[in-house]
N, C-alpha and C positions, 0 to 999 in steps of 0.2 A: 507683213513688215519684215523687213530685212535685217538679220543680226552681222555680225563682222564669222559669222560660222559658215555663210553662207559663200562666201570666198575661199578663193586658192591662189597660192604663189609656187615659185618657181625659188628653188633653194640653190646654193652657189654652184651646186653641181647640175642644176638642170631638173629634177623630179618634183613632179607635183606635190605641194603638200597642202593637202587642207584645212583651212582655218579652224573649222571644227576639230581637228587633234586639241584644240587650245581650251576648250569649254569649260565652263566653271572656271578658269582662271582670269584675275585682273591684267589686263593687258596694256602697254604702251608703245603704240606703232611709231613709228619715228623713222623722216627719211634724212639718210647721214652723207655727209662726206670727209674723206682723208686730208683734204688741203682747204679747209675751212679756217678765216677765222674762231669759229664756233668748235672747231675739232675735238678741242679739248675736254667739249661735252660727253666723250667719252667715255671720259673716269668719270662723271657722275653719272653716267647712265650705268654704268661698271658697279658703282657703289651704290645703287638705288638697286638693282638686281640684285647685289651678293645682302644685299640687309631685307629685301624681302622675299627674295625668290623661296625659301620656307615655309612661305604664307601663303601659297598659288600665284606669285606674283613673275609675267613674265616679256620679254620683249621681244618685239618684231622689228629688227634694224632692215630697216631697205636703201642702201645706196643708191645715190641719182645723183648725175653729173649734169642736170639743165640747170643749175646755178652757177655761171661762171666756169663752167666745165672744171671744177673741184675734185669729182672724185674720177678720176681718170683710168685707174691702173682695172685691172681684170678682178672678177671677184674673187679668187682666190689671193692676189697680192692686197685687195682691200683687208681682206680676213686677216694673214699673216703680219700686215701693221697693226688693223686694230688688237690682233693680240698679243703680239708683242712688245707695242708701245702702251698698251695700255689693262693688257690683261683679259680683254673681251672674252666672255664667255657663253654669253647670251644667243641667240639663235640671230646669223644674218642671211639675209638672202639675196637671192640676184638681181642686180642691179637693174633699175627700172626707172619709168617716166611719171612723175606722179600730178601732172601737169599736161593740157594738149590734146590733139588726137590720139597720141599714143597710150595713153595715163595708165594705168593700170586699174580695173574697176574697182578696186576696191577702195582707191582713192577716189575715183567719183561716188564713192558713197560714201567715206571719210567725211569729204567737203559739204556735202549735202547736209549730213547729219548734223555737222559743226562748221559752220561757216566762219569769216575770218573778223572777229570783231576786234580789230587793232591790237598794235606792241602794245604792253604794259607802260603804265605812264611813267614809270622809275627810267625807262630808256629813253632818253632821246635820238631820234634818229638824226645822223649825221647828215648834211646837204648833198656830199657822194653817192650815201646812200638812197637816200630820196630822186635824185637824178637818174640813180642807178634800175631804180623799180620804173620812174617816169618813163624812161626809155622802153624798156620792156614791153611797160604794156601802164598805158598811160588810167585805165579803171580798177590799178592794183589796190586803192583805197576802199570801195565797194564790192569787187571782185571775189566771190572764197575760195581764190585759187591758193596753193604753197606758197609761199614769198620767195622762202629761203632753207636752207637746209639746216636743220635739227628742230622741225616741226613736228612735236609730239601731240597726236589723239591717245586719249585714255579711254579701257573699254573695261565696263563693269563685267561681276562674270555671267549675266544673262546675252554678253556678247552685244550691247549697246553702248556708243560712243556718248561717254557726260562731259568729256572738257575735250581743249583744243588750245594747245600753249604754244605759243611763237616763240622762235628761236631765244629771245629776250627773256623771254620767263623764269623766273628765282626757280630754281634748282630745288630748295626746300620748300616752292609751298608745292612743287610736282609732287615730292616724296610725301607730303598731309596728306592730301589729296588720294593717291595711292592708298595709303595706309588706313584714311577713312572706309574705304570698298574694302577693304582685305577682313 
């Protein structure tokens, strides 16, 4: 059986790094973008880090721009917004496809492990929206592809995936959640 150690990415400069550096720590992978509505999720991701990163708590930002081509610029001008708009301090890497032929494996095993069981019901989605997803790809309802970007998996620290929170998902109960594994 596959843990998330058994993976590697590719860091904003290009070098392998392996998921295994990350062991024994609670993790929250998350693929971001600069010109998101959702942007702003940032600073909580920002603020979820600096309150538990103490604890082994750590994140894996991956930019992708297959949502609306949102995060556009190079990974190093993605890095120098998120840190200067928002303070990021947490580890980002290079930009990737987490969706498609191209996906990155680890995100085929993301999806696997935690498939897409709907927005929370406090959101409604907007009829834009809905239309916006129908276009795409009209089995995005039963599909457990990404939807949208600031899709966070949480990984305990035996390096298995136990939740799967859509971009909609309350900010604090991510941080319980988090804080229960720690």
């Amino acid at each position: 059986m596959a843990t998330i150690y058994d993976f590697a990415l590719l860091d904003k400069q290009g070098n392998t790094v392996s998921l295994a550096d990350y062991q024994g720590k609670v993790l929250l992978v998350v693929n971001t973008a600069t010109e998101c509505g959702f942007t702003p999720q940032y600073e909580d991701l920002q603020n979820l880090y600096t309150r538990f990163h103490g604890q082994g708590f750590e994140i894996i930002d991956i930019p992708c721009n297959q949502f609306g081509g949102q995060a556009p610029g190079t990974d190093e001008e993605i890095h120098e917004f998120c840190a200067l708009r928002f303070g990021v301090k947490y580890d980002q890497f290079k930009k990737a496809e987490v969706n498609g032929k191209n996906e990155l494996p680890l995100y085929t095993w993301l999806k696997r492990e935690k498939g897409f069981e709907g927005f929370d019901s406090a959101h409604k989605l907007t009829p834009i929206l809905v239309q916006m997803f129908d276009k795409a790809d009209s089995t995005w309802r039963t599909s457990n592809d990404i939807k949208w970007n600031f899709t966070k998996f949480l990984i305990n620290r035996a390096g298995e995936v136990v939740a799967r929170f859509e971009p909609t998902h309350d900010t604090e109960d991510v941080a319980a959640r988090v804080q229960a594994l720690l």
